[in-house]
C-alpha positions in Angstrom: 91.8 121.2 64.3 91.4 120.1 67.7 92.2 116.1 68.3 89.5 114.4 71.2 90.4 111.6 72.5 87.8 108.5 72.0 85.6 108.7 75.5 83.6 105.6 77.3 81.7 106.3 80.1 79.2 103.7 82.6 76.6 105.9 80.9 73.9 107.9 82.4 72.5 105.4 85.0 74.3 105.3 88.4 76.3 101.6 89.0 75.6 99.4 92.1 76.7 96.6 94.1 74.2 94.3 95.2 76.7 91.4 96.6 80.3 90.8 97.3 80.6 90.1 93.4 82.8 92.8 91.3 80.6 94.9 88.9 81.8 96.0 85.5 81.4 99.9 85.0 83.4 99.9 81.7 83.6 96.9 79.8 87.1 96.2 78.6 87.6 96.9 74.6 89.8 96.2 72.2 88.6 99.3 69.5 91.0 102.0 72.0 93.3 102.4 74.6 92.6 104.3 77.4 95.0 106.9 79.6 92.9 108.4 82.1 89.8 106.9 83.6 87.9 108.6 86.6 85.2 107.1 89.4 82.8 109.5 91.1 80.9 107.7 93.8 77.7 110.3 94.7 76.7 107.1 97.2 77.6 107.1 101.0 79.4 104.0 100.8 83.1 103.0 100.3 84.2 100.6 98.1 87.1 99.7 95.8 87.6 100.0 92.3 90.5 98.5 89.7 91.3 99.7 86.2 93.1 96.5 84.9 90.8 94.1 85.3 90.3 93.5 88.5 94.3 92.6 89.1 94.4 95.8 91.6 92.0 97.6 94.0 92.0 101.0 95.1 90.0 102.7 97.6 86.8 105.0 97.1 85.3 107.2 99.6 81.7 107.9 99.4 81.1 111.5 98.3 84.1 111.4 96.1 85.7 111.6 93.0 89.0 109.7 91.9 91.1 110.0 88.3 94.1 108.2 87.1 96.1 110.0 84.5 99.5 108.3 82.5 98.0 104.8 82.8 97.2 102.1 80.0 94.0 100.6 80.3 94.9 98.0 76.7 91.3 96.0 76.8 90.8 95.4 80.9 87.3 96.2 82.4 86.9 98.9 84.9 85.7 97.6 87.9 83.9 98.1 91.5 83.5 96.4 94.1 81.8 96.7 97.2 83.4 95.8 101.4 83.4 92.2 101.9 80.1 91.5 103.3 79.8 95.4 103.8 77.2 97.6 102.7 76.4 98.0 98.8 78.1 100.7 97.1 75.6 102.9 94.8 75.8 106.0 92.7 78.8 105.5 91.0 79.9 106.8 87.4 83.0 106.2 85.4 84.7 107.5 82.6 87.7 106.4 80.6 89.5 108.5 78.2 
């Protein structure tokens, strides 16, 4: 028997920013606790995203794809964000396993 491990994703429409104002691409849960999560940003603007609730940023590229393995993610939201007062971040997919 093979184990899979309980998956969340943004789902099948592409995630934007339309302010300064964080968006949520995974809402934080309480059901699981993920280990791995992954961003792909398909848009051709940078941005930032956080996997514990907004507490830490890290840097996207556009045209890129980011995953962080060996982490908890114990019911915080996955996050993006775009530049203060940059241009707005679009295309962007998550998953969290």
């Amino acid at each position: 028997m093979q184990f899979t491990r309980p998956k969340s994703t943004s789902g099948l429409t592409a995630k934007a920013t339309t302010t300064d104002a964080v968006v949520e691409l995974i809402a934080a849960t309480t059901e699981r606790i993920f280990h791995s999560a992954r961003i792909t940003n398909e848009g051709t603007t940078p941005g930032f995203w956080s996997i514990d609730g907004g507490t830490t940023w890290e840097r996207v590229a556009p045209q890129s794809s980011y995953t962080d393995e060996g982490v908890e993610i114990n019911n915080k939201a996955i996050q993006i964000k775009r530049v203060a007062s940059g241009d707005d971040m679009t295309g962007v997919f998550g998953s969290a396993w």
